[in-house]
C-alpha positions in Angstrom: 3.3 -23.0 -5.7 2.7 -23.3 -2.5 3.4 -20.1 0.5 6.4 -21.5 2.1 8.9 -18.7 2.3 10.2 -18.1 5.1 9.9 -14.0 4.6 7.1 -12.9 4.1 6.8 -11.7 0.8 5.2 -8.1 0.2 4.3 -6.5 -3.4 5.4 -2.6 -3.1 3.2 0.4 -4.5 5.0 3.5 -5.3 4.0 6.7 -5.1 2.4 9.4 -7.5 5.0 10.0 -10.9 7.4 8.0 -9.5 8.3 4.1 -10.0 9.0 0.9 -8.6 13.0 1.4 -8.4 12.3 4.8 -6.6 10.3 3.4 -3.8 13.1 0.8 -3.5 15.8 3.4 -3.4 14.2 5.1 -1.0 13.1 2.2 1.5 17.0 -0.2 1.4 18.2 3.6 2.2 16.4 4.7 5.1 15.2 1.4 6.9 18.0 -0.9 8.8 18.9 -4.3 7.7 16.8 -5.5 10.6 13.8 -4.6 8.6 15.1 -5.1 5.0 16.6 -9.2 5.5 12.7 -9.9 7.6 10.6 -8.7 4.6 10.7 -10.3 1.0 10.2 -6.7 -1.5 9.1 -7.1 -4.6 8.7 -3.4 -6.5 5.9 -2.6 -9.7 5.5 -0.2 -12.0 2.5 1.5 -12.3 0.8 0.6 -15.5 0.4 4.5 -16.7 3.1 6.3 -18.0 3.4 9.5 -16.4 1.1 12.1 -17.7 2.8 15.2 -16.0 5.5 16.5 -14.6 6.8 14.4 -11.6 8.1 16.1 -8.5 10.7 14.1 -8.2 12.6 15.2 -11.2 16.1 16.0 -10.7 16.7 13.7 -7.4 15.4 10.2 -8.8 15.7 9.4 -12.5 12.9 8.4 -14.8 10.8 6.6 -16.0 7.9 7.6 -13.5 4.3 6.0 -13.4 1.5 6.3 -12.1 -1.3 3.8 -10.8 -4.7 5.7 -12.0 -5.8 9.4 -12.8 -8.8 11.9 -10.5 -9.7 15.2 -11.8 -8.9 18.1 -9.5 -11.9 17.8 -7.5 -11.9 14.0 -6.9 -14.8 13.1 -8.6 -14.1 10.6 -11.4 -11.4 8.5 -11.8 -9.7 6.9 -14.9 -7.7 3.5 -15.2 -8.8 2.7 -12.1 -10.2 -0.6 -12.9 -7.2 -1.7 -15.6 -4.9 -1.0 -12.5 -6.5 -3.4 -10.3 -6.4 -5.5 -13.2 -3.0 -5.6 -13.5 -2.3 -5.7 -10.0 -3.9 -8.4 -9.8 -2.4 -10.1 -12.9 0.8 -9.2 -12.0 0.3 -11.1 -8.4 -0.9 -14.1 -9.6 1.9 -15.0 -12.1 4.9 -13.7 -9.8 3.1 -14.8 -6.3 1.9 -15.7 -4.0 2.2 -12.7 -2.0 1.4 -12.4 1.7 0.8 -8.5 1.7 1.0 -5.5 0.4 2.9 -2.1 1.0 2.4 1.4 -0.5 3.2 5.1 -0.2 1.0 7.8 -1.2 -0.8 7.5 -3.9 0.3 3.7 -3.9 -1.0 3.6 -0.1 -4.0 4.6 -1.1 -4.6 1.7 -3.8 -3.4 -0.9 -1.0 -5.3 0.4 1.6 -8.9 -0.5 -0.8 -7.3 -3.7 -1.8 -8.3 -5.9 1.4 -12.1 -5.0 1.3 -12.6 -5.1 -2.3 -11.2 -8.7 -2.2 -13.2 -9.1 0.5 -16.4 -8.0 -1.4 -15.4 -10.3 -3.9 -15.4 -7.3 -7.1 -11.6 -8.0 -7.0 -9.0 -9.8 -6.3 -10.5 -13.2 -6.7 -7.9 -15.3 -8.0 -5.0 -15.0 -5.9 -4.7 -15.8 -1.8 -5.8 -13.8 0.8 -3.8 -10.2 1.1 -3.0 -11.3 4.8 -1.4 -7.4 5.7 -0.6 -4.1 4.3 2.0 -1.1 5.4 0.2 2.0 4.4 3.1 5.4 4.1 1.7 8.8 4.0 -2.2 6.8 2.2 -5.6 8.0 3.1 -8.7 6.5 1.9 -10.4 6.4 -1.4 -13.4 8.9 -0.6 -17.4 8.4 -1.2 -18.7 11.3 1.1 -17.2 14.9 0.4 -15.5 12.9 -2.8 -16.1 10.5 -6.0 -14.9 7.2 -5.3 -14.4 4.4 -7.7 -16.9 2.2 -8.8 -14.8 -1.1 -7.8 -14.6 0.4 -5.0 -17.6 1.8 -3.9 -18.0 -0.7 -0.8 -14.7 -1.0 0.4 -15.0 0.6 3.2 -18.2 0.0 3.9 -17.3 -1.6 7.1 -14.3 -1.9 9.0 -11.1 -4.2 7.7 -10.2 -7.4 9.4 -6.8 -7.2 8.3 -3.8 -6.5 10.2 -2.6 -3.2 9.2 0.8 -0.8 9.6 0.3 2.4 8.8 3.3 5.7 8.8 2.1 8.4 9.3 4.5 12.2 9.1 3.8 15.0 11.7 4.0 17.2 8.6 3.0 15.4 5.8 0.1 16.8 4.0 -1.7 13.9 3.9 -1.8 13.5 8.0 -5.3 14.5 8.3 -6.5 11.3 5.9 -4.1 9.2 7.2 -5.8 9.4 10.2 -9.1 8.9 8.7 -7.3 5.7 7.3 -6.9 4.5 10.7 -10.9 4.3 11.6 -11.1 1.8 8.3 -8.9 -0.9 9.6 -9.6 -3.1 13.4 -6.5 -2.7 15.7 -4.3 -0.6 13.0 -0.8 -0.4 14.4 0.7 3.0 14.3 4.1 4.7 13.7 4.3 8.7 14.3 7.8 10.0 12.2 8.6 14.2 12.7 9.1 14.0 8.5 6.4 15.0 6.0 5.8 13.0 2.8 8.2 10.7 2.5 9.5 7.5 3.2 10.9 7.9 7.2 14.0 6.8 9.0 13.1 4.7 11.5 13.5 5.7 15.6 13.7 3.0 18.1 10.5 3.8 19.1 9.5 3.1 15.6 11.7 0.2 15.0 10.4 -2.0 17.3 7.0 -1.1 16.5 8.0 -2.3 13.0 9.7 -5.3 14.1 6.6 -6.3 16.5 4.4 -6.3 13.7 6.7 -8.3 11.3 7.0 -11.0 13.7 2.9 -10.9 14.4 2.5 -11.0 10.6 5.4 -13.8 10.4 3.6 -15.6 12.8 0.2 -15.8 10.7 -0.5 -19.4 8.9 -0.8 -19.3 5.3 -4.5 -19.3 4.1 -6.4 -19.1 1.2 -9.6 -16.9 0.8 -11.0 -13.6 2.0 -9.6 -10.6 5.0 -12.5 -10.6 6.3 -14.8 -6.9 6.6 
């Protein structure tokens, strides 16, 4: 099957305890039909059940999921490698994809994706991840924290690979969302006044959002690597 869709077509990573249909909620709700009929969504599931309480109970229904597991002080990691696994499954018989979107703890799982295909330990048998749109992520730590093995170099250096990213004035997460920034060339910003959550867009933001649809629109389909 060749990449001839004329939208480009974006796999969509939820957040922590939450779930596919949440994320979609959440984004046809808040973003205008300007964005919604330029963008092709397709929504997954985490592969792990929730294994706690979700803070979303009581305003989105379950089933929630969840992409991997950390221990409190973000040292090791569990189902970190079956995730990517089945990311990666899931892409290559329901693709091809042209990027990738994600919110929290689903932003931070798309944000390692480029440079881990790009070190070839993942990601290998489908196309090149050619963007990502990164809500409220922040990047998988080696310094003050553990970082996953797969993952060990994928930040190593900079990511050739254009890059959206939302970041909330008082979203917890601000301070490594802007750490998130240094690991991508030429990341395109958007500032919202909302903490951690999926934002309405200004105009300001709009048409930062539109600009960078139509620069990703305007890519050529290729095969291969984002390169570090």
């Amino acid at each position: 099957m060749m990449e001839n869709q004329k939208r480009p077509r974006i796999l969509c990573l939820h957040g922590f305890r939450t779930s596919g249909q949440i994320l979609k909620k959440s984004i046809f709700s808040r973003w205008p039909e300007t964005v919604i009929q330029k963008l092709d969504f397709v929504f997954l599931d985490g592969q792990c059940p929730a294994q706690g309480k979700s803070e979303v109970e009581g305003i989105f229904d379950p089933p929630y999921y969840e992409w991997f597991q950390v221990n409190e002080d973000y040292t090791e990691y569990s189902n970190f490698e079956e995730c990517i696994a089945y990311i990666e499954d899931y892409m290559l018989k329901n693709g091809p994809f042209d990027g990738v979107l994600g919110f929290s703890q689903g932003a931070i799982l798309a944000a390692a994706l480029p440079g881990m295909q790009a070190q070839r330990v993942a990601l290998e048998k489908i196309s090149k991840i050619k963007f990502v749109i990164l809500i409220s992520g922040a990047i998988l730590r080696g310094v003050k924290y553990g970082r996953p093995k797969l993952a060990s170099h994928a930040f190593s250096k900079p990511i050739d690979c254009p890059s959206l990213h939302i970041i909330g004035e008082k979203d917890f997460l601000k301070p490594e969302s802007i750490i998130l920034l240094e690991a991508f060339v030429n990341p395109v910003l958007i500032h919202h006044p909302k903490g951690h959550e999926i934002p309405r867009l200004d105009e300001k933001s709009l048409g930062t959002m539109l600009s960078f649809i139509d620069t990703i629109q305007g890519t050529p389909p290729s095969y291969g690597h984002c390169r570090l």
